[in-house]
C-alpha positions in Angstrom: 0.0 0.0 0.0 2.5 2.2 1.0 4.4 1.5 -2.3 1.6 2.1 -4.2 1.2 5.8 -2.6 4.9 6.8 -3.4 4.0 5.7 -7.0 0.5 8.1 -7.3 2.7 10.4 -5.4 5.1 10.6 -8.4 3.0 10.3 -10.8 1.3 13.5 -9.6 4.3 15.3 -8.8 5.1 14.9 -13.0 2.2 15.8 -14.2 2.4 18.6 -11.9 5.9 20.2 -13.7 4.2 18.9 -17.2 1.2 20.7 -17.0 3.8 24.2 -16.2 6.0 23.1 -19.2 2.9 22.5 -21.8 0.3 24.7 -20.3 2.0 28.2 -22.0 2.6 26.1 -25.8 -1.5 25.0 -25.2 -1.8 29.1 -24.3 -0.2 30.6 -27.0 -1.8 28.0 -29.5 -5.1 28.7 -28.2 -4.5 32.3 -28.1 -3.1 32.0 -32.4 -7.0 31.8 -32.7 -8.4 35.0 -31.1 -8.6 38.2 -31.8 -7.3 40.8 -30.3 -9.7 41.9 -27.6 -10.3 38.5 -27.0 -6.8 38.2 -26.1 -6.9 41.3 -23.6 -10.3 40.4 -22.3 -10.2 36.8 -22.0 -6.1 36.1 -21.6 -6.6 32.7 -20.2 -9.8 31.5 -21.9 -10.8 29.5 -25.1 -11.5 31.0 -28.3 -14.7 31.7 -29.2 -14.3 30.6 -32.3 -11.6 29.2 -34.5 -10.5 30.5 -37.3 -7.4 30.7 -39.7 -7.6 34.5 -40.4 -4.5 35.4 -38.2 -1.6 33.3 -39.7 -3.6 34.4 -43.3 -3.2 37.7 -42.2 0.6 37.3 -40.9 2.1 35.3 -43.9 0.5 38.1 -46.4 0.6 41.4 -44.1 4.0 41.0 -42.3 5.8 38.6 -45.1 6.4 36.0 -42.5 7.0 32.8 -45.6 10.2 35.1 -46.1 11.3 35.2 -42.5 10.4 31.3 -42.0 13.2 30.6 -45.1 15.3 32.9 -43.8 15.5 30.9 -40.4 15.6 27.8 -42.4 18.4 28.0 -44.4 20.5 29.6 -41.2 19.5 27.1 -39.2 20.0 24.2 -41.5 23.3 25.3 -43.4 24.6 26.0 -39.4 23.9 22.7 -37.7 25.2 20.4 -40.5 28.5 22.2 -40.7 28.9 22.3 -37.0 28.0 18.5 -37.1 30.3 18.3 -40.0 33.3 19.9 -38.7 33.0 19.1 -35.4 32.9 15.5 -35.6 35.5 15.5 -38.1 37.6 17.2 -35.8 37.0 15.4 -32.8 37.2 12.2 -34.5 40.9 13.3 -35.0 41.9 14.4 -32.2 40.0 10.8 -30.1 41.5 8.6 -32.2 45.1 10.1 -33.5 48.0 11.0 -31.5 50.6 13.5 -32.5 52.4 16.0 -30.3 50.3 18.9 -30.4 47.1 16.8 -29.7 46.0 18.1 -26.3 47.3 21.9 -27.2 44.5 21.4 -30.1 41.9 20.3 -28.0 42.4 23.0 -25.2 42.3 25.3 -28.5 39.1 24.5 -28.6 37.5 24.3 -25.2 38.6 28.2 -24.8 36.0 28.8 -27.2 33.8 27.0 -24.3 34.9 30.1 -21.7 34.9 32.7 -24.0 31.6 34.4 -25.1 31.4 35.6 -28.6 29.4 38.6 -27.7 32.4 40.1 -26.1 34.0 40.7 -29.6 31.0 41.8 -31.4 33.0 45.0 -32.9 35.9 42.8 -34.4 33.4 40.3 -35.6 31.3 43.4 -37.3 34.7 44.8 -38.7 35.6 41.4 -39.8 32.1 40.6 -41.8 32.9 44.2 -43.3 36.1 43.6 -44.9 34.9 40.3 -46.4 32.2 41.9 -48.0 29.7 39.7 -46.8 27.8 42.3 -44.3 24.5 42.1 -44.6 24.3 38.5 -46.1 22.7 35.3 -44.4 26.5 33.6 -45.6 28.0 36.0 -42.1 25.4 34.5 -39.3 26.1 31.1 -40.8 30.0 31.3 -40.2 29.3 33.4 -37.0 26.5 30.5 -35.6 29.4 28.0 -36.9 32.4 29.6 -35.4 30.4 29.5 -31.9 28.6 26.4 -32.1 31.7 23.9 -32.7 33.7 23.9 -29.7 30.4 22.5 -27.3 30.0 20.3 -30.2 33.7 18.9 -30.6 33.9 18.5 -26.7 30.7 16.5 -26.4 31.7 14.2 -29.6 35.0 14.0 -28.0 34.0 12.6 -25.0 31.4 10.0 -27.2 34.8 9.1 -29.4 36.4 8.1 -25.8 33.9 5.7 -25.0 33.9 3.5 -28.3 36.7 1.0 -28.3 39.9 1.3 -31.0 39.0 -2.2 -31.9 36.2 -1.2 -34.4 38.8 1.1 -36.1 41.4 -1.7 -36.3 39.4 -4.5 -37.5 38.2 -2.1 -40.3 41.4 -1.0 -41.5 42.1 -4.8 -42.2 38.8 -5.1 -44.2 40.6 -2.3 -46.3 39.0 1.0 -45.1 40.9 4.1 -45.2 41.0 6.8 -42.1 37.6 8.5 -43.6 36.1 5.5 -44.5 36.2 4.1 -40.6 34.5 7.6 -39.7 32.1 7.6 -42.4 31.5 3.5 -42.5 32.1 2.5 -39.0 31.6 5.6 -36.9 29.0 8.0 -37.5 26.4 5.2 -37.7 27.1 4.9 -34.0 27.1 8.5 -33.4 23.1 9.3 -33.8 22.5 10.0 -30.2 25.5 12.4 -29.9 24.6 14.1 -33.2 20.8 14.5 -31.9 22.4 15.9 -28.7 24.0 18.4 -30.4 22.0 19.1 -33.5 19.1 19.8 -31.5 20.7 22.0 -28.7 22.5 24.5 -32.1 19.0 24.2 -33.9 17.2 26.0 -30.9 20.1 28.4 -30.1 20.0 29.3 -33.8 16.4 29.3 -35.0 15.5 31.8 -31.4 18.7 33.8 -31.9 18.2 37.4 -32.0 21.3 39.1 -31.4 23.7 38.4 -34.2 20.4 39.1 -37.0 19.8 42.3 -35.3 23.6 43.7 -35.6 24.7 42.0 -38.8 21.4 42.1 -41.0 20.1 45.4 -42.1 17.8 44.6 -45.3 14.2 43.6 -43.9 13.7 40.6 -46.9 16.7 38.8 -45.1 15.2 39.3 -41.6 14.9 35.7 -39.4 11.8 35.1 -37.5 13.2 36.4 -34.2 14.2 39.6 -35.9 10.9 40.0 -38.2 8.6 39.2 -35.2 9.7 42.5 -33.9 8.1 44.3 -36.4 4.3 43.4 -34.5 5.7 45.4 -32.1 4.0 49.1 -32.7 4.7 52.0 -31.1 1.3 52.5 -29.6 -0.2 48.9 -30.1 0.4 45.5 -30.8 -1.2 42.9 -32.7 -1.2 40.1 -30.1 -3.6 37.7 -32.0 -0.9 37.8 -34.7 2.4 37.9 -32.7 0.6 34.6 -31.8 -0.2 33.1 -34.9 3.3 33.6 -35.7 5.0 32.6 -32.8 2.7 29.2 -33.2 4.4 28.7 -37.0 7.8 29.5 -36.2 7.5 26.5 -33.3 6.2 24.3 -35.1 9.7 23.3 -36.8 11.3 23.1 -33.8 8.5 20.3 -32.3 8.5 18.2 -35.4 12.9 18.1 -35.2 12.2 17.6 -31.7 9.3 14.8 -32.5 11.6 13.2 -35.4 15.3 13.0 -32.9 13.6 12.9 -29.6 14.3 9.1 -28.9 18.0 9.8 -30.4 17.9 12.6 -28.2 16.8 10.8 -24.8 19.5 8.4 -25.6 22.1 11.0 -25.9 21.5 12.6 -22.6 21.3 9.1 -20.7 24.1 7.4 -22.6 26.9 8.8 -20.0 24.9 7.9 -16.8 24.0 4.4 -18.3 27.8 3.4 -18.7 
């Protein structure tokens, strides 16, 4: 009995902190629906009726199809180079030795402890000489430049954990050095790269600062950056800073959706061994 009361016990307890995590997606999904003095009069309630006018209204009005392929191609270009690189790189360093090897690594883990914003003026004078101000090309290589040394140390420490032998035994069935990464490897690397794919792809697609500095035409504004643009002086139009907000999630739940068991198995993977 008393077993059985722990166990209602926890079970209440997590529905508890689910309810707080899903109530506010249910809220702004519910309130994508209203109009606007529904949404000041009636904050918390149910639409009266439902109706598709708002995202209508914000993917013709406020040119929001635009801003969605504007996150997209960031976003997309940005995690599968840091992927890319990063294991690459880590894959090196894991599984050849040369002198320099932990100098490199440390190389990298500085860029752990040091925070990009803090040289936003080089960065701007940088992206100014090359020529590519104002271009979607300088957030990718800025969201790349920042996003690889979290992912090389997490794939560094997965690289640790799988034994030489798998390298070895296909080097005598004739692979090359790529070959074992490409062959051998990155099969086995899914819940890392779902770890880290999915921890850039948020940090990316709800980045604001680096659009805001670097991207001055409106037609290459991201969704962060062209949200702002609800924003009036006087007023804002809540029922479509809703409707928006609901589309520009709703790429980030079906990744989620898609990687999630990858995911989970990523974040338990240490614990478990």
């Amino acid at each position: 009995m008393t077993v059985r009361l722990g166990q209602y016990a926890k079970y209440l307890f997590l529905s508890f902190f689910a309810f707080l995590a899903l109530y506010p997606i249910f809220l702004m999904i519910a309130s994508s629906f209203k109009s606007n003095m529904e949404i000041l009069t009636e904050p918390l309630g149910l639409p009266h009726t439902f109706s598709i006018e708002n995202f209508v209204s914000v993917w013709e009005q406020v040119n929001f199809g635009a801003y969605l392929w504007n996150s997209i191609y960031v976003s997309g270009l940005s995690v599968f180079f840091i992927l890319f690189i990063s294991s690459l790189a880590a894959f090196y360093l894991s599984r050849y030795k040369f002198r320099w090897n932990s100098y490199v690594l440390f190389f990298f883990m500085v860029g752990l402890m040091l925070p990009m914003k803090l040289a936003i003026l080089p960065l701007y004078m940088m992206m100014l000489n090359l020529q590519i101000l104002d271009t979607l090309t300088s957030l990718v290589i800025l969201y790349v430049a920042g996003g690889i040394p979290f992912a090389v140390f997490v794939f560094y420490g997965f690289f640790r954990t799988l034994p030489t032998e798998l390298d070895q035994s296909a080097r005598l069935d004739g692979c090359n050095g790529f070959q074992v990464y490409y062959k051998i490897i990155l099969p086995l690397m899914k819940p890392a790269l779902a770890t880290v794919g999915i921890v850039h792809l948020i940090g990316v697609w709800n980045d604001f600062f680096y659009p805001l500095i670097f991207l001055k035409s409106e037609e290459l504004s991201t969704i962060p950056l062209g949200v702002l643009t609800l924003f009036g002086e006087y007023d804002t139009e809540w029922n479509l800073l809703f409707a928006s907000l609901t589309i520009s999630s709703l790429p980030m739940i079906i990744a989620f959706l898609f990687a999630s068991k990858q995911f989970i198995e990523g974040l338990t993977s240490g614990a478990i061994k």
